[in-house]
C-alpha positions as CSV (number, residue, x, y, z in Angstrom):
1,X,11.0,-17.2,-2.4
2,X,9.0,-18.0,0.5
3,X,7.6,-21.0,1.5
4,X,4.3,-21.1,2.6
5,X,3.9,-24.0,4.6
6,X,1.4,-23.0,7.4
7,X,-1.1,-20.3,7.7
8,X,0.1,-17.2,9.9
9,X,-3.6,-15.7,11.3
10,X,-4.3,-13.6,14.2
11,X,-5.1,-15.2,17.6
12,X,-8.9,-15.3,17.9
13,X,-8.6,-13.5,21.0
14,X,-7.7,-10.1,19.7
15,X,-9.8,-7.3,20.1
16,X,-11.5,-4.1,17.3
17,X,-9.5,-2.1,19.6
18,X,-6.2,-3.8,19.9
19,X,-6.2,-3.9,16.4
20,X,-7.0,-0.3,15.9
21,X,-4.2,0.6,18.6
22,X,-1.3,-1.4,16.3
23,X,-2.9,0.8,13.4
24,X,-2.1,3.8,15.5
25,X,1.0,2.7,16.7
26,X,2.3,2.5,13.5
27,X,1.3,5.8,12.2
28,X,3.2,7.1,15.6
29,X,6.3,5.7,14.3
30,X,5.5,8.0,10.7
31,X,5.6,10.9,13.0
32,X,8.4,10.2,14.9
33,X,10.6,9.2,12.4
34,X,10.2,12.9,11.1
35,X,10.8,14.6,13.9
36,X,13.8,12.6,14.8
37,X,14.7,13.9,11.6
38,X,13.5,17.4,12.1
39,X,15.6,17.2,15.0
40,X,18.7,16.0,13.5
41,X,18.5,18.2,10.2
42,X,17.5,21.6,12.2
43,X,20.5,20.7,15.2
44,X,18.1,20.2,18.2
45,X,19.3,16.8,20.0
46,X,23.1,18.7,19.2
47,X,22.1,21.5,21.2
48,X,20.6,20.2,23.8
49,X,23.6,17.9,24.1
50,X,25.9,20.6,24.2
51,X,24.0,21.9,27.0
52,X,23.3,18.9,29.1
53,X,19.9,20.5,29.4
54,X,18.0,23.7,27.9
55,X,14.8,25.3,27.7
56,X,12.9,25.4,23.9
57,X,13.5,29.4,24.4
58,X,17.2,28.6,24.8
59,X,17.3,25.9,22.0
60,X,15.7,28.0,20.0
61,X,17.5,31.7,20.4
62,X,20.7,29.7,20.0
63,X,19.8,28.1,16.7
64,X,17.5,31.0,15.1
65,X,14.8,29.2,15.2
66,X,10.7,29.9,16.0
67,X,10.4,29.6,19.6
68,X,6.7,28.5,19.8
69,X,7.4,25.1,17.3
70,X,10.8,24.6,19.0
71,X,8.1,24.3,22.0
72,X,6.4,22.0,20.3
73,X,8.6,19.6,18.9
74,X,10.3,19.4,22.6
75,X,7.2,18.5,24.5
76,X,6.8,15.7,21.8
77,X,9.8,14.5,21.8
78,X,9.5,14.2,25.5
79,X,5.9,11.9,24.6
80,X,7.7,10.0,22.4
81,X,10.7,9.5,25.2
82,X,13.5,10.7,22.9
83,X,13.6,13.5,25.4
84,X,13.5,14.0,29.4
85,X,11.7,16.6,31.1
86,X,13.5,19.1,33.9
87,X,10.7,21.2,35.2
88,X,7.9,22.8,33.7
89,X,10.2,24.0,30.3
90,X,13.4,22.4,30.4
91,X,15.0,19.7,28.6
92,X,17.5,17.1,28.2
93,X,18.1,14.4,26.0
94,X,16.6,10.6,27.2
95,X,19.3,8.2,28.5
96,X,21.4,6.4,25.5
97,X,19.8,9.1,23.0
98,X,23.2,10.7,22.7
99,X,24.7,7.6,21.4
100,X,21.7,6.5,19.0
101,X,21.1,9.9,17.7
102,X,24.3,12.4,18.1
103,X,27.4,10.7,18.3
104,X,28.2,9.8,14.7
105,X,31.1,7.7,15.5
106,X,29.4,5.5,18.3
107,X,28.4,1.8,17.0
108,X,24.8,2.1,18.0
109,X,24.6,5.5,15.9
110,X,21.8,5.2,13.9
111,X,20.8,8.7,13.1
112,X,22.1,8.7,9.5
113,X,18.9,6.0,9.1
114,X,16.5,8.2,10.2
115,X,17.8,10.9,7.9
116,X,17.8,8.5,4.9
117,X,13.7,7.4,6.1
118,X,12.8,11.0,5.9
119,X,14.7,12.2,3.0
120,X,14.5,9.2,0.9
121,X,12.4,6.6,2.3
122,X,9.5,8.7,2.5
123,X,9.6,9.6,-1.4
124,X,10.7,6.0,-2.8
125,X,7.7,4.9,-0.5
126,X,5.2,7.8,-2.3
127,X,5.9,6.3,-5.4
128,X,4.8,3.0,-4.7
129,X,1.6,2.7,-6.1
130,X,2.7,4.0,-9.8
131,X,6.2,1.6,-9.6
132,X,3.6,-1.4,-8.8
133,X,1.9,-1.1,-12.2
134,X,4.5,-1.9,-14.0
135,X,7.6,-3.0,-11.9
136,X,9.4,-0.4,-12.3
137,X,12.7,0.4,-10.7
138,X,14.6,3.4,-8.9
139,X,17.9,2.3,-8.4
140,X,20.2,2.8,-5.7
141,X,22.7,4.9,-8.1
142,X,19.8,7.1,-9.1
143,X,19.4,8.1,-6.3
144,X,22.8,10.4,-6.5
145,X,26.1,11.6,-4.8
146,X,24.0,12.9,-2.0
147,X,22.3,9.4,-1.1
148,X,25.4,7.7,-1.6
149,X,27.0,9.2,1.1
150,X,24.1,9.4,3.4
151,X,24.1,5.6,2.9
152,X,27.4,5.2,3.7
153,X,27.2,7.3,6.8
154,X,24.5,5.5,8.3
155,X,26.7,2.2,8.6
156,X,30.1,3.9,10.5
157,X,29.6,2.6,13.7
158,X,28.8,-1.0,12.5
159,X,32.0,-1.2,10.6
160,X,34.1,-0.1,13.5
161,X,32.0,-3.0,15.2
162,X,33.1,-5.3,12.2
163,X,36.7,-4.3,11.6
164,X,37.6,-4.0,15.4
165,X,35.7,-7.2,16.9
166,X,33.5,-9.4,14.3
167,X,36.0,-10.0,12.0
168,X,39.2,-10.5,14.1
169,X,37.2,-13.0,16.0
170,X,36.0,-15.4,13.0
171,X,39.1,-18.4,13.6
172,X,42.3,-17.8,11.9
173,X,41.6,-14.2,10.7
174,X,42.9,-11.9,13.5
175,X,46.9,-13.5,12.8
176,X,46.1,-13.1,9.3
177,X,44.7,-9.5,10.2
178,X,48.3,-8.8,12.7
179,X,50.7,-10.7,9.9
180,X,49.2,-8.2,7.0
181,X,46.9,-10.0,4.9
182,X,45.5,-9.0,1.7
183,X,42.0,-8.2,1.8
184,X,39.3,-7.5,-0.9
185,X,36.1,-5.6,0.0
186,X,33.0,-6.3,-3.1
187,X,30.6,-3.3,-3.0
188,X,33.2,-0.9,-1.2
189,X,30.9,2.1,-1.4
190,X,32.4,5.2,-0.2
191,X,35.3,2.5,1.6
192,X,34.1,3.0,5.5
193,X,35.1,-0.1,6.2
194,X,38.2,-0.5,4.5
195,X,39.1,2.4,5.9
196,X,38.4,1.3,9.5
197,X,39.8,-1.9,9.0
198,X,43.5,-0.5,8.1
199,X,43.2,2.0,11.3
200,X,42.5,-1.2,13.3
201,X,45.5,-3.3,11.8
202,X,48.2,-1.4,10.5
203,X,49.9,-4.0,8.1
204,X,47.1,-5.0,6.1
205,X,46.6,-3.8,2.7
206,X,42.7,-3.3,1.1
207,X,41.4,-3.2,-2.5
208,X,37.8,-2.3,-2.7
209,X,35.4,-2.7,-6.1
210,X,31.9,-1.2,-6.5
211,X,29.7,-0.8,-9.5
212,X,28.7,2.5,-8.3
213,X,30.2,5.3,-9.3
214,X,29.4,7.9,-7.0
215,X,30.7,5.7,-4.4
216,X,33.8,5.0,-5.6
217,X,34.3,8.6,-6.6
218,X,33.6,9.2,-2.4
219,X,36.0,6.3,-1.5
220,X,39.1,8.2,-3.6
221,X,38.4,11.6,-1.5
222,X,38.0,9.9,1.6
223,X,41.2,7.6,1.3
224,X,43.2,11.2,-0.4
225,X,42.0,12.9,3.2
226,X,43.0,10.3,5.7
227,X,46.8,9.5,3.9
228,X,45.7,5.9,3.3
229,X,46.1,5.6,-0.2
230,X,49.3,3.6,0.1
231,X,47.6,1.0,1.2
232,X,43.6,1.5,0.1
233,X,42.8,1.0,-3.6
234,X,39.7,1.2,-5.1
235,X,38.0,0.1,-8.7
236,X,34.7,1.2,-10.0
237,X,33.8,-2.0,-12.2
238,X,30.8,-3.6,-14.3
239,X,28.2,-6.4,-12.1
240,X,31.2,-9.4,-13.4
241,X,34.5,-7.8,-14.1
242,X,37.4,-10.0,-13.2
243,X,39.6,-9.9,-10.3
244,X,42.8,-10.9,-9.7
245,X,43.1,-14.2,-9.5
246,X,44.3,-16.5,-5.8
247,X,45.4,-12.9,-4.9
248,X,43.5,-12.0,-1.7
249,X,43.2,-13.9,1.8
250,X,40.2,-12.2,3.3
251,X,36.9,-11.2,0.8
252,X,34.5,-8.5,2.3
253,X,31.1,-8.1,1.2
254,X,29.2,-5.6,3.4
255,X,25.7,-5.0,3.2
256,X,26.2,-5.9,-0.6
257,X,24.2,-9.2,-0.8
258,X,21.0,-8.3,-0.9
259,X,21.7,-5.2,-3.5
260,X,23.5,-7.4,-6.4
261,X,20.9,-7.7,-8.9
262,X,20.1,-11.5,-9.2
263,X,21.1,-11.8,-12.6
264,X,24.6,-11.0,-11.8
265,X,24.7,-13.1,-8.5
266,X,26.3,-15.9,-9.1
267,X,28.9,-14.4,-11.6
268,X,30.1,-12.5,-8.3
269,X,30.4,-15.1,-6.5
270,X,32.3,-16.9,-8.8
271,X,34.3,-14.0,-9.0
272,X,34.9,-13.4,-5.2
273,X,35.9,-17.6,-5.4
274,X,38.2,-16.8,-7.8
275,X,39.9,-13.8,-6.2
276,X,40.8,-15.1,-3.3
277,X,43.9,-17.6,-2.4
278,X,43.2,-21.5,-1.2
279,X,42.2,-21.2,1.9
280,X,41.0,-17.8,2.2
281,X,38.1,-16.6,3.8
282,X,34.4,-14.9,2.7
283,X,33.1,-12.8,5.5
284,X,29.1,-11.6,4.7
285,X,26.9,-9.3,6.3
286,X,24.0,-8.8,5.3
287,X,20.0,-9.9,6.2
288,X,18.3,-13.0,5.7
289,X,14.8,-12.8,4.7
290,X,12.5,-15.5,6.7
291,X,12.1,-18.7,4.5
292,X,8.8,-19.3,5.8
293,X,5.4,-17.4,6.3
294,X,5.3,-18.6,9.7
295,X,9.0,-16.7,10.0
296,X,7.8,-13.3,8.9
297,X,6.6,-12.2,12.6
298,X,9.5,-13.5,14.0
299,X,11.4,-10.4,15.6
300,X,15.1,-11.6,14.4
301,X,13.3,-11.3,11.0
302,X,11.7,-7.9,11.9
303,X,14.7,-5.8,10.2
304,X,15.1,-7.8,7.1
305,X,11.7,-7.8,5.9
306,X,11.9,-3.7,6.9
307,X,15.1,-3.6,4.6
308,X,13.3,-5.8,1.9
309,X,10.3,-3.8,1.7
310,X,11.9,-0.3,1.5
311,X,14.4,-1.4,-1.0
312,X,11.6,-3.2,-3.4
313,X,11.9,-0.2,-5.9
314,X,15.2,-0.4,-6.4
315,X,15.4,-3.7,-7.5
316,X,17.0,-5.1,-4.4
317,X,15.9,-9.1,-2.9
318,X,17.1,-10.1,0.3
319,X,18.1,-13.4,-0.4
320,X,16.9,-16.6,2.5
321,X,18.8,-18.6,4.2
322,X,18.4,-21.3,1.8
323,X,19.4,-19.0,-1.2
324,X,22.5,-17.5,0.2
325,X,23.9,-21.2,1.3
326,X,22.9,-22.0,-2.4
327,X,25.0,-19.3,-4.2
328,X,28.1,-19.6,-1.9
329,X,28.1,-23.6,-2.4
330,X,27.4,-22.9,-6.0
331,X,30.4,-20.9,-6.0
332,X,32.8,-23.2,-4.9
333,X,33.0,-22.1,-0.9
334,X,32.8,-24.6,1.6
335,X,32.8,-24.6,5.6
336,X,29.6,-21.9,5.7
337,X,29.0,-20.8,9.0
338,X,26.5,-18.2,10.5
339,X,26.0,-16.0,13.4
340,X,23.4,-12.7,14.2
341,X,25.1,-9.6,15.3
342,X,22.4,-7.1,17.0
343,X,19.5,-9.1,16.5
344,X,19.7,-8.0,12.8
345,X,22.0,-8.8,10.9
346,X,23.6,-12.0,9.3
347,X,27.1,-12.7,9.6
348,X,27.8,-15.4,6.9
349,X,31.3,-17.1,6.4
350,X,33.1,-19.3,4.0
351,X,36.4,-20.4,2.8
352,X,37.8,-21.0,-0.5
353,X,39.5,-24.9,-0.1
């Protein structure tokens, strides 16, 4: 819950037209979230890529498309700076754009999200207004195969980021990462980041568990196709089913947190506590939803109140500070520490004594 200690109003000096500008500025972003989409889905920032530079005519002969809304959509992209002009019709993409919206494997990749927005978050976010009457729920496995794996895509490059320099560098963990630890990833997904991790460190050994079926049915494919299922195993299991017991030095929970339904909270925890060996460790990420109204502007808040508000429908709560301290003490874990990673996320960690 948040607290509401002070009042959060607008400064007295803003202006009928600043206001109406943020209004507008925020049905800008609508628009281009869809054509970042448009572009992704139809292959226009690949082509252009591909080409260092091209006209609409070009982009559009190569792909098939109509030339006159390939036109179009370049000359907007170009107002909205996702693309550069080159003279009066030619194109390339804007500086880092490459990275952010092409280059799957590159840790500030976040094309997959805008694909997700325009796919899915637009239609959760239709259905709103009838969900509010009655609090009803669309939950993330309803949403299919096909989400599943969109999900999981949108988080690659942060996983690399996690397996190849966040984790190793929490105290103790990178020897126990080099010697070949045992390491248990809760809510596994399609296994992305087990997967990354054993590529980074060749000796350790990952079992992942998810209550979702269609991404534990991705994880076995993926694993089958990369030769790692000697040392990646997987379990689809129910919101509490027992683990093995003082079994695992390292416990993974990746952008989990906030999606385990609060009834079932603290019986995962206990299970995680359980699962693990004295002494091991519980590395979170995850948001942190502001514990105060005065918070909720706050730009290091910006994305979790985002996250909280798309994922309303499905039942998700993105837990405070406060809460997340209280479950992992309530657990058993002691020594909790916490960083931010991209201005974003929460990196949460714990050991077992």
């Amino acid at each position: 819950m948040v607290a509401p200690p002070s009042s959060v109003a607008a400064p007295a000096e803003r202006t009928a037209e600043q206001q109406s500008a943020l209004v507008w500025s925020y049905i800008k972003g609508f628009h281009a979230t869809h054509l970042m989409g448009t572009g992704i889905d139809a292959g226009l920032f690949a082509a252009i890529d591909q080409r260092g530079a091209a006209s609409a005519a070009e982009i559009a002969v190569a792909l098939g498309l109509h030339a006159p809304y390939v036109t179009t959509w370049c000359r907007t992209a170009c107002a909205y700076e996702l693309l550069d002009a080159e003279g009066p019709e030619t194109f390339r993409l804007a500086p880092f754009m490459r990275e952010i919206l092409v280059t799957a494997s590159d840790p500030r990749h976040i094309g997959a999200y805008v694909t997700v927005m325009q796919r899915y978050g637009g239609p959760d976010l239709a259905d709103h207004a009838r969900l509010y009457r009655d609090g009803g729920v669309f939950t993330f496995q309803q949403h299919g195969r096909d989400f599943s794996d969109l999900i999981a895509a949108t988080t690659g490059g942060l996983q690399t980021f996690v397996a190849r320099r966040i984790l190793p560098a929490v105290p103790g963990v990178r020897a126990s990462l080099e010697a070949g630890c045992r390491l248990l990833d809760v809510g596994c997904g399609a296994g992305g980041l087990m997967m990354r991790i054993v590529q980074a460190w060749p000796n350790v050994r990952c079992h992942g568990v998810d209550v979702d079926a269609h991404g534990i049915a991705a994880a076995r494919t993926h694993i089958a196709g990369t030769g790692l299922a000697d040392r990646i195993t997987v379990a689809h299991i129910g919101g509490e089913t027992a683990q093995e017991e003082n079994a695992f030095d390292v416990a993974t929970m990746f952008e989990v947190l906030h999606e385990i339904p609060l009834e079932h909270r603290n019986g995962a925890m206990a299970q995680t506590f359980r699962a693990l060996k004295p002494g091991g460790l519980f590395f979170i990420l995850d948001e942190t939803y502001p514990s105060t109204h005065a918070d909720l502007r706050r730009p290091e808040y910006t994305f979790s109140v985002q996250t909280a508000y798309n994922e309303l429908t499905w039942g998700n709560v993105v837990p405070t500070r406060e809460v997340q301290e209280d479950l992992l003490q309530g657990a058993g874990f002691r020594d909790i520490d916490r960083t931010m990673v991209a201005g974003m996320f929460t990196v949460l960690t714990a050991r077992k004594p």
